[in-house]
C-alpha positions as CSV (number, residue, x, y, z in Angstrom):
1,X,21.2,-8.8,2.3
2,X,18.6,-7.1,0.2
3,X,17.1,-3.4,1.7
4,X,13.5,-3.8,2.4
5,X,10.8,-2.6,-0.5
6,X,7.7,-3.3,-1.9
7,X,7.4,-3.8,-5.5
8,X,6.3,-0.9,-7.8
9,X,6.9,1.6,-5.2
10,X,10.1,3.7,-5.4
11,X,12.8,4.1,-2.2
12,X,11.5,3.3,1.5
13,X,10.3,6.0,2.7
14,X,7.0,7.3,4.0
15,X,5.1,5.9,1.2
16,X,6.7,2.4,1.3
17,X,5.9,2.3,5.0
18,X,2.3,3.1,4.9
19,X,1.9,0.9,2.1
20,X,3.4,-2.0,4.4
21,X,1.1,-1.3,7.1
22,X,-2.0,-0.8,4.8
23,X,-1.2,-4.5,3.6
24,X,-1.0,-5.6,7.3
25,X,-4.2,-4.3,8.6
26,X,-5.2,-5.9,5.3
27,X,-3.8,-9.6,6.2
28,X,-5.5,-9.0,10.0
29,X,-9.3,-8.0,9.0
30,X,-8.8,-11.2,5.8
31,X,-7.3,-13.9,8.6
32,X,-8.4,-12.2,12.5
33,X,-4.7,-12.8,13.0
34,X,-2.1,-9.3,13.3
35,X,1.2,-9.9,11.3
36,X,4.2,-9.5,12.9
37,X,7.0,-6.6,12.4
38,X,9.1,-9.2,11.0
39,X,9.8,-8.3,7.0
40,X,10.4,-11.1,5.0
41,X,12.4,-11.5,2.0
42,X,11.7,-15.4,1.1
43,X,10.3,-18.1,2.0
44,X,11.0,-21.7,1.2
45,X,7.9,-24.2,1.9
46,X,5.6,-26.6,0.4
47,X,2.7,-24.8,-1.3
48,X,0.3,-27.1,-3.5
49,X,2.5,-30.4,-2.9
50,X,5.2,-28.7,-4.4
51,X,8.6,-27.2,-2.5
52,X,9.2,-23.8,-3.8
53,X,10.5,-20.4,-3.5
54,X,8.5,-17.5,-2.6
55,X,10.1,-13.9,-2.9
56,X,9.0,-10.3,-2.9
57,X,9.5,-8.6,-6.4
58,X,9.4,-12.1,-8.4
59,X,6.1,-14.2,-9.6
60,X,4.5,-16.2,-6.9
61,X,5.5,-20.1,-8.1
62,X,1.8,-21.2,-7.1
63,X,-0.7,-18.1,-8.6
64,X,2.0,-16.3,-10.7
65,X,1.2,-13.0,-9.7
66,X,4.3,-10.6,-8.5
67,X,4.9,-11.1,-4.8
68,X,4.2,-7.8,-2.6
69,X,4.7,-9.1,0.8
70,X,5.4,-11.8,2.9
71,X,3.9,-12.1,6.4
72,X,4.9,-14.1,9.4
73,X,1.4,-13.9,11.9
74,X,3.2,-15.5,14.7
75,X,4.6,-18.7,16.4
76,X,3.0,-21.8,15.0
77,X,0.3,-20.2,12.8
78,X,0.4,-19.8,9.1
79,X,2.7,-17.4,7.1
80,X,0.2,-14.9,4.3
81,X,1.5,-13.9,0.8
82,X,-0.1,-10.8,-0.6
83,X,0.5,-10.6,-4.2
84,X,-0.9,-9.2,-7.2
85,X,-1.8,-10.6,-10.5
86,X,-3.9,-9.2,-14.1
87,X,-7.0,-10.1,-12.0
88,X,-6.7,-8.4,-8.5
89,X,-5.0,-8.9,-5.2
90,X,-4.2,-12.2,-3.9
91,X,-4.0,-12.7,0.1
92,X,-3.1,-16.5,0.3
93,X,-2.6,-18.0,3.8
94,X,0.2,-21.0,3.9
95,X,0.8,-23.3,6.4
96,X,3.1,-22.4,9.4
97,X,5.6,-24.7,8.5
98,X,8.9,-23.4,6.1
99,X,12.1,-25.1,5.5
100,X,13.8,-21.4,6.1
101,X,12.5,-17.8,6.2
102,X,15.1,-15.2,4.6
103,X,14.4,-11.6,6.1
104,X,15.3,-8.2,4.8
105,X,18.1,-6.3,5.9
106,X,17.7,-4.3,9.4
């Protein structure tokens, strides 16, 4: 299992976790929907007609851009990646449905 991080920030401390939340009140005022505690690794679904991959740290398969976060906003509503490519901050809301969800470490 894989400690919980976000990309281009070092450890997990303080700084990681206000970061986190920053991104979450982000993903709530962009959708009207409050993400979950749950921190997510990976996420396999179908984006674009396409089954991928989505992980934090690596390139989003659909925009390219590094993946900062993945966010779960609750029982049958649509998972948000937050990533970041050369041309600002991409907030993309999915569909609720994933073949598996892979979360970090405790």
């Amino acid at each position: 299992m894989t400690a919980f991080f976000i990309p281009g920030l070092a450890g997990t401390g303080q700084a990681t976790e206000e970061a986190y939340e920053q991104m979450r009140d982000g993903v709530e005022a962009d959708t009207g929907l409050r993400p979950c505690g749950r921190r997510i690794l990976q996420l396999w679904s179908r984006r674009g007609g396409v089954d991928c991959l989505t992980e934090v740290g690596r390139p989003d398969p659909v925009t390219g851009g590094t993946v900062l976060a993945i966010f779960d906003v609750g029982p049958h509503q649509p998972f948000v990646v937050r990533a970041v490519a050369a041309d600002g901050g991409i907030c993309e809301v999915l569909s609720s449905h994933a073949y598996s969800v892979t979360e970090f470490e405790p």
